[in-house]
C-alpha positions in Angstrom: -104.2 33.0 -53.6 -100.1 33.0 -52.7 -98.2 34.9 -54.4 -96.5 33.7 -57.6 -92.5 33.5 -57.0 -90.4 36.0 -59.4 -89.6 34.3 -62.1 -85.2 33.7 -60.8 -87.0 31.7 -58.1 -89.3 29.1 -59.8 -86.8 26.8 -60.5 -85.4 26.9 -56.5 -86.0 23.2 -55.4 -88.4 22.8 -52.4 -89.2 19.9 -49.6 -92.3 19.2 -51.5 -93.9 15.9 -53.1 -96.5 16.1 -55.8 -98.8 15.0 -53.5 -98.6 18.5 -51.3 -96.2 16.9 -48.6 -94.0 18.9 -47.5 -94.0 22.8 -47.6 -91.8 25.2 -48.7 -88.2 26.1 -47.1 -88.1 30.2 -46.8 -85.7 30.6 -44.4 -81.3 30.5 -44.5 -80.6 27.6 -47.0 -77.5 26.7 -49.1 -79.9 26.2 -52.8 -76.4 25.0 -54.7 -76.4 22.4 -52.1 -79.9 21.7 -52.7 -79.7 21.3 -56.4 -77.1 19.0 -56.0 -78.9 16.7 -53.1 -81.8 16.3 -54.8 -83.0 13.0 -53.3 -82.0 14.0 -49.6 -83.9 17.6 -49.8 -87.2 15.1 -51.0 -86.4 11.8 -50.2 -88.2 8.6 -52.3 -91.3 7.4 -50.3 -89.6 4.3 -50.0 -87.0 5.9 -48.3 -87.5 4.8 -44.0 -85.7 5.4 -40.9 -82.0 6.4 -40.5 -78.7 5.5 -41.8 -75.5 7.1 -41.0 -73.8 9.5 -44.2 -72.9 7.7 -46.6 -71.5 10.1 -48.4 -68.3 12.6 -48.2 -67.0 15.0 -51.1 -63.0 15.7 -51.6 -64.2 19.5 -52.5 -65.0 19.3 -48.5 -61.5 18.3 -47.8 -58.9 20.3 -46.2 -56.1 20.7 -48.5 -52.5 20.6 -48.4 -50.4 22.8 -49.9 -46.3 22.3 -51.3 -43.9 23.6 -53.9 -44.5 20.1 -56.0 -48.4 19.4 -55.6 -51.4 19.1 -53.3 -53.4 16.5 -51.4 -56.4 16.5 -49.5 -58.1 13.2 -47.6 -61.0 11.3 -46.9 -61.1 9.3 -43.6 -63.1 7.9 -40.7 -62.8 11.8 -38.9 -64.6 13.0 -42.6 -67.2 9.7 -42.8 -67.2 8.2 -39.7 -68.9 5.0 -41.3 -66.0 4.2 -43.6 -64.0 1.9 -41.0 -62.2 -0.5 -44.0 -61.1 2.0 -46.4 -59.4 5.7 -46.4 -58.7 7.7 -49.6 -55.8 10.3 -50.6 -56.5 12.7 -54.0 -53.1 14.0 -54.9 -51.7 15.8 -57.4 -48.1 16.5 -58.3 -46.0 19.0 -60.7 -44.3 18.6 -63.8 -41.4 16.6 -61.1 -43.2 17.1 -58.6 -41.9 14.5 -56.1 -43.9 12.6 -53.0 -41.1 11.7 -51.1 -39.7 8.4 -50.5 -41.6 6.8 -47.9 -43.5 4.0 -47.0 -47.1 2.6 -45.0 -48.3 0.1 -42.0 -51.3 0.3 -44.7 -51.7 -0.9 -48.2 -51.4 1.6 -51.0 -53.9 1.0 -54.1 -54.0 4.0 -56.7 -55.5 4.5 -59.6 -54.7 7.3 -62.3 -56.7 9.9 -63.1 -54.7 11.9 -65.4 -51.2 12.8 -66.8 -48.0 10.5 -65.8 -46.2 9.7 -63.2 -42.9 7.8 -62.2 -42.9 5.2 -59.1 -40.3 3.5 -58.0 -39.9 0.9 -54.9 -37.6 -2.1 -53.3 -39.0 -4.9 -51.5 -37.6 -6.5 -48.2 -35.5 -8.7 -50.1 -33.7 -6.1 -52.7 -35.5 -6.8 -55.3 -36.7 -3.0 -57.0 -39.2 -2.0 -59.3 -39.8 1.0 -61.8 -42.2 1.8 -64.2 -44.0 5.2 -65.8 -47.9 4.9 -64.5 -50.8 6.5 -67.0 -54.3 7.0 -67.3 -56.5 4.3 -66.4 -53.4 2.5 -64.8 -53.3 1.2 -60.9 -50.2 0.5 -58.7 -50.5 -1.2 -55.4 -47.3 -1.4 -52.6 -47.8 -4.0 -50.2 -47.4 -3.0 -46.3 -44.5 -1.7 -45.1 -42.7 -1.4 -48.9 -41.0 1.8 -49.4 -41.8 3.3 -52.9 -42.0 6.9 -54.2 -44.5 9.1 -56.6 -42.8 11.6 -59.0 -44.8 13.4 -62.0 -43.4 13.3 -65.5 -43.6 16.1 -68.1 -47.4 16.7 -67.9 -47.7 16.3 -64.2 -50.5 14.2 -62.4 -53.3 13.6 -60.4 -54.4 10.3 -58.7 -56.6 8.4 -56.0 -54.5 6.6 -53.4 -56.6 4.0 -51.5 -55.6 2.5 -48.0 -57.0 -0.4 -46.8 -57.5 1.1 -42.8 -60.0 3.9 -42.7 -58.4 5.5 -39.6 -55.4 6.2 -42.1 -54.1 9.6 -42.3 -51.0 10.1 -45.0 -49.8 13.1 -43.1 -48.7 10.4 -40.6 -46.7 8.0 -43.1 -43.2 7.0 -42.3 -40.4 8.8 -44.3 -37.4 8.6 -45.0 -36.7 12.8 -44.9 -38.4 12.6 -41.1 -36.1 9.8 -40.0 -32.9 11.3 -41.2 -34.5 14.5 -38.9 -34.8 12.5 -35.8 -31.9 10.1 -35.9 -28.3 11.7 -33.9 -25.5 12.5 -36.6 -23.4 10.3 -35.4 -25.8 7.5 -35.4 -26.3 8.6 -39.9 -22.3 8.7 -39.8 -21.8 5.4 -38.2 -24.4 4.0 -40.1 -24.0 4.8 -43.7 -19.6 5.5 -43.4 -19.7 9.1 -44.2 -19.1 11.9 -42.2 -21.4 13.7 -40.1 -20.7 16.8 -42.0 -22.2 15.2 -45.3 -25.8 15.4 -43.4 -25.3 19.4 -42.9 -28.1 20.0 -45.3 -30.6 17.5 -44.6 -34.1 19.0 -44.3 -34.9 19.3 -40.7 -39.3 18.3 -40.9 -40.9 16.0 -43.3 -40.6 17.3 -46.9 -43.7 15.2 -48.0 -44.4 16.8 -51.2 -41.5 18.4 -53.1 -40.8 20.3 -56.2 -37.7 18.4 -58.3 -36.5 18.0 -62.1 -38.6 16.5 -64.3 -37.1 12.8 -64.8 -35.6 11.6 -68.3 -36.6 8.5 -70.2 -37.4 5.1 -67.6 -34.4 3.7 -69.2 -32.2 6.2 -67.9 -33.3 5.8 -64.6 -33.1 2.2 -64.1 -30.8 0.9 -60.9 -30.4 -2.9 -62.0 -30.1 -4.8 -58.2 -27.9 -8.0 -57.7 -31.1 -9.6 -56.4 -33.5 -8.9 -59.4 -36.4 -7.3 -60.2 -40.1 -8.2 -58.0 -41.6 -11.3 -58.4 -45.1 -9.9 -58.9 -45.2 -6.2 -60.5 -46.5 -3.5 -58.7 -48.4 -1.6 -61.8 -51.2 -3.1 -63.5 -53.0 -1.8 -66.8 -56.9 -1.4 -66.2 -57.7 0.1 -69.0 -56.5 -2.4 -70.9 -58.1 -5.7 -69.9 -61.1 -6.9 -72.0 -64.1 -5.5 -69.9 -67.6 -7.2 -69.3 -70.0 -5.6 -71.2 -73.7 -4.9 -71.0 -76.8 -3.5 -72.0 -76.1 -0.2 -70.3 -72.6 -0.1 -69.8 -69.5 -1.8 -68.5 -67.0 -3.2 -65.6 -63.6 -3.8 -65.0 -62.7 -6.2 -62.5 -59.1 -6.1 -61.0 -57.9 -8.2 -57.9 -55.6 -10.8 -56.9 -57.1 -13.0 -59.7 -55.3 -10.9 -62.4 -53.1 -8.5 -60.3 -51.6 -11.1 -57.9 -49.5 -8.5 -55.6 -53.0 -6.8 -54.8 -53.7 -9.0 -51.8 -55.9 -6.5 -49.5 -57.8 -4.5 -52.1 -60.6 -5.7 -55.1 -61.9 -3.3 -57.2 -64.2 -2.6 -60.3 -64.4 0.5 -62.8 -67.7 0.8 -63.5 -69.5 2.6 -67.0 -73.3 3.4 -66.6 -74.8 5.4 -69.7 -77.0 7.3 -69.2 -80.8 5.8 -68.6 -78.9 3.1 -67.0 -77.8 1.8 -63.4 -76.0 -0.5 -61.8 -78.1 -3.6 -61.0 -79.7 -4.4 -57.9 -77.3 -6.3 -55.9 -74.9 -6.5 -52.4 -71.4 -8.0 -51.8 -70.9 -10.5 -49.3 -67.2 -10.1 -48.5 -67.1 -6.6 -47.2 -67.9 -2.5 -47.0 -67.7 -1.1 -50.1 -65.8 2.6 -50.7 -66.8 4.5 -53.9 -65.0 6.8 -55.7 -67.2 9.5 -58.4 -64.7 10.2 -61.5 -67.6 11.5 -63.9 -71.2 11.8 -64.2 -74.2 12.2 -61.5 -75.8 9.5 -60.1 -78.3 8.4 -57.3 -77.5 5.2 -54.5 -80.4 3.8 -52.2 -78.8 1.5 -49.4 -81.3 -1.0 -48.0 -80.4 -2.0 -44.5 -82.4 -4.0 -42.5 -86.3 -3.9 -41.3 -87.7 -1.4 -43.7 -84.5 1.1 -43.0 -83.5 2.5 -46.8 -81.9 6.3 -47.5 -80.9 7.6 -51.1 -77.9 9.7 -51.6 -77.0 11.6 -55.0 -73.1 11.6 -56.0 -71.3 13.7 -58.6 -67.7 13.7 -59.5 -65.4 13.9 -56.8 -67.5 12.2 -54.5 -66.6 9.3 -52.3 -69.7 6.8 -51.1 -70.1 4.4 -48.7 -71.7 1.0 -48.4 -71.9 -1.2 -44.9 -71.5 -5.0 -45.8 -74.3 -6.8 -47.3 -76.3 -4.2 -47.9 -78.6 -4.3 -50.9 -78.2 -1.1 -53.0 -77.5 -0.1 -57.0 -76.2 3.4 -58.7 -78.4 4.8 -61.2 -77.2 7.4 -63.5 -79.3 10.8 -63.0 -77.3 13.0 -65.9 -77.3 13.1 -69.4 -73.6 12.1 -69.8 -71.8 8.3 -68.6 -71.2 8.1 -65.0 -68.2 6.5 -64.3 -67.0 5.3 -60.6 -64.6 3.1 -58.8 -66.0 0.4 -56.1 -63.3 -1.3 -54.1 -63.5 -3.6 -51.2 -60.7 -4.5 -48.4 -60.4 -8.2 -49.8 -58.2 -10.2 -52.2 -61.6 -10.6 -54.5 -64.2 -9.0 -56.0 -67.7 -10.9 -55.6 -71.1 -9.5 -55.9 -74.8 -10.9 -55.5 -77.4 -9.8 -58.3 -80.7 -9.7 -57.1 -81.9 -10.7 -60.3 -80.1 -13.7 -60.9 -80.7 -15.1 -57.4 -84.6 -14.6 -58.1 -83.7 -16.7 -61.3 -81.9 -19.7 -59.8 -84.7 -19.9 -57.4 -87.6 -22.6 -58.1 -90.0 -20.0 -60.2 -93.6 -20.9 -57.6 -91.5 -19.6 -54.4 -90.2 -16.5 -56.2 -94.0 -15.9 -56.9 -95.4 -16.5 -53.6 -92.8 -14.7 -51.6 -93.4 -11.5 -53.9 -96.6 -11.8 -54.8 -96.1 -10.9 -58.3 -96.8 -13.1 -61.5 -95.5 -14.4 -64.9 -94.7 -10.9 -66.4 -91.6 -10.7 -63.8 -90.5 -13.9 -63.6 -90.4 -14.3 -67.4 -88.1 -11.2 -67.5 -85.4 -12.9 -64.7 -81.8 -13.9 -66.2 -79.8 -16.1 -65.0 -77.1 -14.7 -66.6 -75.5 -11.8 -64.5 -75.8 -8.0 -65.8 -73.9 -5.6 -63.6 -75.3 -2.9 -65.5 -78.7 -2.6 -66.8 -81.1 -1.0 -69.2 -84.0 -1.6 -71.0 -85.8 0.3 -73.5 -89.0 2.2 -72.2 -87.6 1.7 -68.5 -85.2 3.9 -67.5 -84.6 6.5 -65.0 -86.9 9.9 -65.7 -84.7 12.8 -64.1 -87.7 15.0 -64.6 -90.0 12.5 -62.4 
């Protein structure tokens, strides 16, 4: 008979199944990792074959330090799978200021908390200004300069660039040009004397620590050419969102922010007990962002090749193009997540509805399966899902 673990240890996870596959794991492990990979230390049965990581946490980000705020990065180095689409977390202080700079990418950013001030000009003169909040998105076209600064409360968002081999340590700004452009090439240019750039820093600032700005009003330069055409802020939180049995989605791309020409993207509720439905997109790769909540993904490739990864806050996930997957909530609280895509729209293919839309007979004889199932199929879609007495059993 083996001997019983202490009692501290009985609730260590193992690679075992409830069928006796597996065997314990008694040598050097990480058991907080563990815990929080569930479905990779015991995969599903259904799980076959490999696919590359899907999966990438900021808290596994180097950070970046500055009097003014942080930032850390997710690229193609970090999850060499996510070619479309790289991601920034940043935070800035009470006037915190990221400096005035611009991209070869496209910027998309979404809130997370407190405020923050962004201002930009486009290549004809035309400027823009406006005081960003929770829930709210801004988006700068390629090659528009635009700065960050936080208000009162300070801030923290999720930049999202539409190149995964983008780094934003390697932007374009306007405190390294002044650096590497002659004196008398500033002088000539701007009619000043060379002694009025004496103090210019000489390195990107990047982040910086500045005053806290006054009311938008006050900081408003009005430009002989107008204001943009197409506004560069858009309010997600406040558009009507599709709701469910289960939960909810916000759509935003060019349909309803017109400037966002590169990136789609949906802000997705699941309660818990429910998931996001069976389904794939057929546009492009999608990149996932975790804001709260725990959940499990399966990606179904191709010739029987599936793996499940689990995501919790913080978390970024991947999904190659046309691949069939769905999120499930594993917690007890509402997950909540960001999907975005490198495309002007968002468009998605539900499994269920396609099964619906087919003649009934086929559906049957392809599967196998009778009335019970086919009885059930909507044709309307359901991004979310749940049904009473079928729901996801964490203790399973």
């Amino acid at each position: 008979m083996g001997k019983v673990p202490p009692e501290k240890d009985r609730h260590v996870p193992e690679p075992m199944r409830s069928d006796g596959t597996g065997w314990i794991d008694q040598g050097p492990r990480n058991i907080a990792r563990d815990r929080q990979n569930p479905n990779m230390l015991v995969p599903p049965v259904t799980d076959y074959g490999l696919l590359p990581n899907l999966k990438f946490s900021f808290s596994d980000a180097v950070m970046t330090l500055n009097h003014g705020g942080w930032s850390r990065e997710v690229t193609v180095r970090d999850l060499p799978i996510a070619t479309t689409m790289a991601g920034v977390n940043m935070a800035l202080t009470p006037g915190g200021v990221r400096e005035l700079h611009w991209h070869q990418q496209a910027e998309w950013a979404y809130m997370l908390l407190g405020r923050a001030r962004i201002t930009s000009v486009d290549q004809a003169g035309r400027n823009f200004i406006d005081d960003i909040g929770p829930g709210d998105l801004w988006y700068f076209p390629p090659g528009i300069p635009h700065s960050i600064q936080g208000l009162e409360e300070g801030c923290e968002f999720l930049l999202v660039f539409d190149d995964g081999h983008f780094s934003d340590l390697n932007t374009l700004s306007i405190s390294d040009w002044f650096a590497h452009t002659p004196r008398d090439v500033l002088s000539d240019n701007f009619g000043v004397p060379e002694a009025a750039f004496a103090d210019i820093p000489p390195y990107q600032v990047y982040i910086f620590q500045g005053e806290v700005p006054g009311p938008l009003k006050g900081d408003e330069v009005e430009s002989p050419y107008g204001t943009v055409p197409l506004s560069f802020s858009h309010r997600l939180l406040a558009q009507k969102p599709i709701i469910t049995p289960g939960g909810s989605v916000r759509i935003v791309d060019s349909s309803n922010f017109p400037i966002s020409k590169t990136i789609a993207a949906a802000l997705v509720e699941i309660k818990p007990g429910a998931m996001r439905e069976l389904h794939w997109h057929p546009n492009n790769d999608e990149w996932q962002y975790y804001l709260t909540g725990q959940g499990r993904m399966t990606v179904f490739a191709r010739n029987g090749i599936a793996r499940t990864f689990d995501y919790r806050a913080g978390d970024v996930g991947y999904v190659p193009f046309a691949t069939g997957h769905y999120i499930q909530n594993t917690g007890n609280e509402t997950l909540w997540f960001l999907e975005m895509f490198k495309s002007d729209r968002f468009v998605d293919v539900s499994l269920n509805q396609w099964m619906a839309l087919t003649p009934h007979d086929l559906v049957s004889a392809n599967l196998n399966v009778g009335h019970e199932l086919i009885d059930a199929l909507r044709k309307e879609k359901w991004p979310v899902v749940t049904y009473p007495g079928f729901h996801y059993d964490s203790e399973s």
